[in-house]
C-alpha positions as CSV (number, residue, x, y, z in Angstrom):
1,X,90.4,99.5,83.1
2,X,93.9,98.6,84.9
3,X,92.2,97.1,87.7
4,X,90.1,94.4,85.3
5,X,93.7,93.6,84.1
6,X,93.7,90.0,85.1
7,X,90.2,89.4,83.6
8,X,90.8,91.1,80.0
9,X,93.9,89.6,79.4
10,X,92.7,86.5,78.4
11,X,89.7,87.6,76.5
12,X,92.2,90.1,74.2
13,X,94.7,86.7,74.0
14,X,91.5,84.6,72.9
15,X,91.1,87.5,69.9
16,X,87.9,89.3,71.3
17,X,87.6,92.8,71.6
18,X,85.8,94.4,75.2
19,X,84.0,97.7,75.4
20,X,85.3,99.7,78.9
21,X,83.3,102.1,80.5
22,X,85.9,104.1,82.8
23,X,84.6,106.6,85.5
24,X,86.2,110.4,84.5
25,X,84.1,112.5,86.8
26,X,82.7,112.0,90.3
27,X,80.6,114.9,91.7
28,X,79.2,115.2,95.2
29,X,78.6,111.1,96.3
30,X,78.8,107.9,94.5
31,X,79.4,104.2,95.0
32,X,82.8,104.0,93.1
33,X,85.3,106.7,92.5
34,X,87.6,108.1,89.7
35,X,89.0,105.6,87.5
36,X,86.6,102.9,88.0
37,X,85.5,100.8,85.4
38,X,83.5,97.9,83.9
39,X,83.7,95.6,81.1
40,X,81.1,94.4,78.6
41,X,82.3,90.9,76.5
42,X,80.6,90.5,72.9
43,X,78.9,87.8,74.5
44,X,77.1,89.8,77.4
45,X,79.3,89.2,79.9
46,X,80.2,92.0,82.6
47,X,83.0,92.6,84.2
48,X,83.4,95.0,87.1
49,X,81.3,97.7,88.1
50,X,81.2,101.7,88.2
51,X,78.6,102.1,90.7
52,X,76.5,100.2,93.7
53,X,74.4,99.2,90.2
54,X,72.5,102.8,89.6
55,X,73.8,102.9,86.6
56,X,75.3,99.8,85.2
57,X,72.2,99.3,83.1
58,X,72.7,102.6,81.0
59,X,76.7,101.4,80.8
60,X,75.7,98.6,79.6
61,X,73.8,99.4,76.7
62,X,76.5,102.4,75.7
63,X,79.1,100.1,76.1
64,X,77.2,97.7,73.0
65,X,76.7,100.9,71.0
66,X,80.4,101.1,71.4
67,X,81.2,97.5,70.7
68,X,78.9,97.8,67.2
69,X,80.6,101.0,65.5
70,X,84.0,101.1,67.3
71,X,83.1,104.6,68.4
72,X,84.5,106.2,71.9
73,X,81.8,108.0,73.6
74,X,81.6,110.2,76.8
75,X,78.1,110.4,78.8
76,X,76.8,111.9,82.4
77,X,74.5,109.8,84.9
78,X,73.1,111.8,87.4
79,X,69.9,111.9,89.7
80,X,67.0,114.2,89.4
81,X,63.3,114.7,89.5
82,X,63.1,113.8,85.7
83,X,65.1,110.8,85.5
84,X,64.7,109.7,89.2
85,X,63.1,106.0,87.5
86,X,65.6,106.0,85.0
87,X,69.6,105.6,85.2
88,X,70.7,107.6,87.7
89,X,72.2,107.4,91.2
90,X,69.8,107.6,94.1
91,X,72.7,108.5,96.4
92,X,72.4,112.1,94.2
93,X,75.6,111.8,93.2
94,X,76.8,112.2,89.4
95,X,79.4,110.5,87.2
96,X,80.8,111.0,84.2
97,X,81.9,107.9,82.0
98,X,84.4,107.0,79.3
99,X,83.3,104.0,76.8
100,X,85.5,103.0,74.6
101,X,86.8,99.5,72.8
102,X,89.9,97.3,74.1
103,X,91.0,95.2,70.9
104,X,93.5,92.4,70.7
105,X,95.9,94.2,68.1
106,X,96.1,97.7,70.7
107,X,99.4,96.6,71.7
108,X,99.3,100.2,74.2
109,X,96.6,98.7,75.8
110,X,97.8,94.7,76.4
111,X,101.2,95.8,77.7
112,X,99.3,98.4,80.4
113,X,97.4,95.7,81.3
114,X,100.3,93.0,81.3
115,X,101.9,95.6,84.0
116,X,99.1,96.4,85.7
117,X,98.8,92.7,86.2
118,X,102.2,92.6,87.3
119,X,101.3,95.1,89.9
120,X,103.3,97.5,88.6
121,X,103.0,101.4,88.4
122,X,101.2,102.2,85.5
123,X,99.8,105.5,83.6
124,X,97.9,105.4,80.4
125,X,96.2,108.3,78.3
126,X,92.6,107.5,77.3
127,X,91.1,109.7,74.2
128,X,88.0,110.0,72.6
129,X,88.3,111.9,69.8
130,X,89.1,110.7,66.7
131,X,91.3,109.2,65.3
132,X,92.8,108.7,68.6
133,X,90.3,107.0,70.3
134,X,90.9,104.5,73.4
135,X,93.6,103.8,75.3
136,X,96.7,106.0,73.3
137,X,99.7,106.2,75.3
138,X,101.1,105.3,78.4
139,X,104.1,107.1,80.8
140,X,106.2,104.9,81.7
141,X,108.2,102.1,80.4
142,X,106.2,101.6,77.1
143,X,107.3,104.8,74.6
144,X,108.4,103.0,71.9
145,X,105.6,100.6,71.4
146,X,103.2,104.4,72.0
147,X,105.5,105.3,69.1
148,X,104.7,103.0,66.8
149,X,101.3,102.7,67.7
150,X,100.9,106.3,67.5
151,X,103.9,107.6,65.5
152,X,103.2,111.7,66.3
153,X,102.2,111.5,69.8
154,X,104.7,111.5,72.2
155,X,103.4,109.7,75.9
156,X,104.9,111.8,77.8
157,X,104.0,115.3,76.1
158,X,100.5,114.4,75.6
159,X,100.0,113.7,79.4
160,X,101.7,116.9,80.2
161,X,99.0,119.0,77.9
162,X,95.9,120.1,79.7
163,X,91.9,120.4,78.4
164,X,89.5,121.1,80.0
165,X,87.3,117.9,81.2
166,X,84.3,118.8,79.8
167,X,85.9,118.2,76.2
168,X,87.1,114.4,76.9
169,X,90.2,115.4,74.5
170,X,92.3,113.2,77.0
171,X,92.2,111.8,79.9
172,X,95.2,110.2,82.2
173,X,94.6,107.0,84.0
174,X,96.8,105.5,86.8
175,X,96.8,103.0,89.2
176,X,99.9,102.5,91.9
177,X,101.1,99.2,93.0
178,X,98.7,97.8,95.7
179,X,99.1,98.5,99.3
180,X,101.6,96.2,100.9
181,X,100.7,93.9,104.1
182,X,103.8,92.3,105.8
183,X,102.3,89.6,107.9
184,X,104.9,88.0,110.7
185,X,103.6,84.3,111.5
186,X,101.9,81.5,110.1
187,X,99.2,80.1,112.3
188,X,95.5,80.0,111.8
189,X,95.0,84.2,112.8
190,X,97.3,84.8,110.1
191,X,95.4,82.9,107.6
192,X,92.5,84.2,108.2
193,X,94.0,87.6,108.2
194,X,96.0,86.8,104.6
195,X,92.1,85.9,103.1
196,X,90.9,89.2,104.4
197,X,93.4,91.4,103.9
198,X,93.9,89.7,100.1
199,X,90.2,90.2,99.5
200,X,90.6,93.8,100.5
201,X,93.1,94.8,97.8
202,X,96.2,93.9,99.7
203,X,99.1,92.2,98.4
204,X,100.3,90.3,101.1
205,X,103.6,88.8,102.1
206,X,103.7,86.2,104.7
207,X,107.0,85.5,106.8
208,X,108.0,82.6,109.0
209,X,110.9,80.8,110.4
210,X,109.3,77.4,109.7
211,X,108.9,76.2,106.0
212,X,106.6,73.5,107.5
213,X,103.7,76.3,108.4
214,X,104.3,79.0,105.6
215,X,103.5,77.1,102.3
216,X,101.2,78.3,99.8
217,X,98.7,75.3,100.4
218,X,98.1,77.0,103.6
219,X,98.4,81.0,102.6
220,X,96.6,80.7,98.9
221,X,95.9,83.8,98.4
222,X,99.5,85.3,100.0
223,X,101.6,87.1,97.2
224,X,105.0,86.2,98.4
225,X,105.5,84.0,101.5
226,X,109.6,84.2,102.8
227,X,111.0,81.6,105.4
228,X,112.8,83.8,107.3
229,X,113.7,85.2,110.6
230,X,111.0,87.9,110.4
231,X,113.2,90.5,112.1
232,X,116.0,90.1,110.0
233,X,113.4,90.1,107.2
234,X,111.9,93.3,108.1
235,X,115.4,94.6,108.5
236,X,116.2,93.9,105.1
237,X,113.4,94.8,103.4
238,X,114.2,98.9,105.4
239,X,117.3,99.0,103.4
240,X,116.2,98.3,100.4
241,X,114.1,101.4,97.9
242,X,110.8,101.0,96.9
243,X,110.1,98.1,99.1
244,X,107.6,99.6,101.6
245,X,105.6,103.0,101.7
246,X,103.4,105.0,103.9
247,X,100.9,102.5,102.8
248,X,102.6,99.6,104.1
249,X,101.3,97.5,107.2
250,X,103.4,95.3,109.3
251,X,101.1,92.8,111.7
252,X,102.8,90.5,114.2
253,X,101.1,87.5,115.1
254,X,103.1,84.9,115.7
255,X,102.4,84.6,119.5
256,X,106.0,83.4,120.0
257,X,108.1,86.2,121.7
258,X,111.4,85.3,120.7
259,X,110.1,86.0,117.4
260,X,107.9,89.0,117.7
261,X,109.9,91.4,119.8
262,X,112.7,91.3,117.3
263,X,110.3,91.9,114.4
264,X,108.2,94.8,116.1
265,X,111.5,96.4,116.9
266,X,112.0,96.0,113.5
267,X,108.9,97.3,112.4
268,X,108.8,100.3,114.4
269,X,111.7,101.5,112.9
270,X,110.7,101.8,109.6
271,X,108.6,104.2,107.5
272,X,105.5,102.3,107.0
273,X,102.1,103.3,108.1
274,X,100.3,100.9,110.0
275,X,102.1,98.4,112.8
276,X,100.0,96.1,114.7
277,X,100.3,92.8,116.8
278,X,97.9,90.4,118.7
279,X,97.9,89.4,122.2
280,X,96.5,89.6,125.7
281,X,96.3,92.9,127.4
282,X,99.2,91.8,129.6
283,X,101.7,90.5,127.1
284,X,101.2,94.1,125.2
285,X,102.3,95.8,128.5
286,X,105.7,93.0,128.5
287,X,106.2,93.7,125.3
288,X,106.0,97.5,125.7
289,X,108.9,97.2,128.4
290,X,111.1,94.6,126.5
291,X,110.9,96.6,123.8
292,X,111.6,100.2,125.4
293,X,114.6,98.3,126.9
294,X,115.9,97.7,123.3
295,X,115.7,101.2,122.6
296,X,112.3,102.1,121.6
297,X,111.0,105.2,122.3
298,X,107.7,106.1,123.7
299,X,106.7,107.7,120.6
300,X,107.5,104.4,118.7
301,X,105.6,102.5,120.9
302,X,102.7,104.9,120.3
303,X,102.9,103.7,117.1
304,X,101.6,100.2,118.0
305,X,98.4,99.2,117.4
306,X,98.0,96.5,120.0
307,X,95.8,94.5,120.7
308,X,95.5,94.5,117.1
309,X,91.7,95.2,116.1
310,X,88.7,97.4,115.9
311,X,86.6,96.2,119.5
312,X,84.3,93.8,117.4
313,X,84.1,91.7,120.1
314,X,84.8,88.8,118.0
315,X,86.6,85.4,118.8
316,X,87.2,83.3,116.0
317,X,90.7,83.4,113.4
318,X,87.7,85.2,110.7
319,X,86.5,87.4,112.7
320,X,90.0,88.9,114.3
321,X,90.6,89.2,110.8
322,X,87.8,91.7,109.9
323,X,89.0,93.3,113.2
324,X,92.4,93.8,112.5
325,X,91.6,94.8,108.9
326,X,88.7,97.1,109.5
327,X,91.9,98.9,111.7
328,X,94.1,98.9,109.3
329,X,92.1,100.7,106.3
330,X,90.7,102.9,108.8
331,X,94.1,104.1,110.2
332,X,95.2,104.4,106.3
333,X,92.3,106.6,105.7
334,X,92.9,108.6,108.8
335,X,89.4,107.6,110.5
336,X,88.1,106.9,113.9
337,X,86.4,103.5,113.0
338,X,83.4,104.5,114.5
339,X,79.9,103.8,112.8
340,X,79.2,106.0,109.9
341,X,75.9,107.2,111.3
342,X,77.8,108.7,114.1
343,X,80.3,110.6,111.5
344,X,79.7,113.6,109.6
345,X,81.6,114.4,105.9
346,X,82.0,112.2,103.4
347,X,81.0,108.3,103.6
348,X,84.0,107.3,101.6
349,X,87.8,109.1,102.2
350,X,90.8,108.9,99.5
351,X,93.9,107.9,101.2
352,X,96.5,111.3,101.6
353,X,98.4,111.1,98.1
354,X,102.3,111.4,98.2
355,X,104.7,111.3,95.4
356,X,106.1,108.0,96.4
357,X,102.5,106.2,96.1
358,X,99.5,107.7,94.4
359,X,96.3,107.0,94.6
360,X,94.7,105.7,91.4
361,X,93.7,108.6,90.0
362,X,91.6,109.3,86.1
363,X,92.1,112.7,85.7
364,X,92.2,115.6,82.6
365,X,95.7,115.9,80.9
């Protein structure tokens, strides 16, 4: 639901109620994890998806039984012999869904969106049993509207209680701030890179000295862009909490020296995951020594990721992109980015949750 945020806002404004159907339980493989969800307008319309489209036609249809009788409903798609031409997923995986009705007067549920739009930490508690059915509470931020909305529920206590899953009594949804990507230059690479990385799930900051290259007519899809010295930027941004994360990545690629030895000694000192910068074989090995004469270790400097890139063996600004991006996500998720037929385990990985930055999770409370 949180991540269709900036889709349902506007139908909920217009006075139209949606039907959700929220994933709750993933068992063995599937296309989309936990807290996935899709939409379904009173017009037809769908928004969003819970699985590679397995299942979406069975969603469908219980998320119109929903939107007739108001009713919140739990169901199970799975694959087996018996329903292996009916809804089910082929990948033999099995989920277990949520479907339930958004309506324009659930104030709980417009101001979790509003701050999930806001890319904001948010946690709401989802029920299905009456008379609390939909989205109930959230944690943080909203209690007294979840007061008056629900007057003996508390947020907080009811996502502290536990059931088990199989009962639907309540379930917790939550979805963390999106993964930061600092990019350090405005040239055509980092562009490209600010479409990708954007397209990805990244919100992405881009930072420049020169207002004439950074503007938002060239970096559309960039979520903040800051002229700045991009060293003393990255400085800045170290001192202050809640900034940057183990999910943060900092990408230098502003093929101007002056500018990106100060930022990736910048960089390196901070407590982000992922540092990375273009450039030719040779100007990664001056860069190693100008930097190691500032003071950077040799376990900093393993830290770089230069070249930046998976070995595509691509050329163009789009395709160093998908490099440089495909190295990113696999470094978040702590794989090789090798081909999957090559790999063993699971096809898709969950990044390693921390207190400071969650994975969206959907889980029992």
């Amino acid at each position: 639901m949180l991540e269709l945020a900036a889709d349902l806002l506007p139908r909920l404004a217009d006075g139209e109620s949606v039907a959700v159907v929220t994933v709750t339980r993933v068992a063995r493989s599937a296309p989309r994890g936990l807290g996935a969800s899709m939409a379904i307008t009173a017009d037809g319309s769908v928004i969003g998806s819970i699985s590679g489209g397995c299942v979406e036609g069975d969603a469908i249809v219980l998320a119109h039984a929903v939107l007739a009788d108001g009713a919140a409903r739990a169901a199970r798609f799975g694959f087996s012999d018996e329903r292996a031409h009916a809804a089910g997923l082929a990948c033999g995986g099995e989920v277990e869904v949520l479907a339930y009705v958004l309506r324009p007067d659930d104030d709980v549920a417009r101001h979790a969106l509003e701050a999930a739009a806001r890319d904001e930490r948010v946690t709401v508690a989802l029920g299905i049993r009456a008379p609390h059915e939909g989205v109930v509470a959230d944690a943080s931020g909203l209690s007294r509207i979840a007061a008056e909305a629900l007057p003996e529920l508390d947020a907080a206590a009811l996502l502290a209680e536990t059931t088990p899953i199989a009962d639907h009594a309540w379930l917790s949804v939550s979805q963390a701030p999106r993964a930061r990507l600092i990019v350090v230059g405005a040239g055509e690479h980092a562009a490209a890179l600010c479409r990708v990385a954007s397209a990805a799930g990244y919100a992405v900051t881009v930072c420049d000295p020169w207002p004439l290259l950074a503007t938002s007519e060239r970096f559309p899809d960039a979520s903040d862009i800051v002229i700045a010295d991009p060293g003393e930027y990255l400085t800045s941004l170290a001192e202050q909490a809640g900034s940057i994360d183990a999910r943060t990545a900092v990408c230098v690629l502003s093929h101007d020296e002056r500018i990106d030895i100060p930022a990736l000694y910048a960089a390196l000192g901070m407590n982000v995951g992922f540092v990375g910068a273009m450039g030719a074989r040779s100007t990664v090995e001056q860069r190693g020594i100008a930097l190691r004469e500032r003071g950077v270790t040799d376990a900093d400097l393993a830290r770089l990721h230069s070249p930046l890139g998976l070995d595509l063996g691509g050329s163009s600004p789009e395709e160093a992109a998908v490099a440089a991006i495909a190295e990113i996500i696999a470094a978040r998720y702590g794989r090789s980015g090798g081909p999957l037929r090559d790999a063993r385990g699971p096809v898709h990985a969950r990044p390693p949750a921390s207190p400071a930055s969650p994975a969206p999770t959907c889980s029992p409370v």
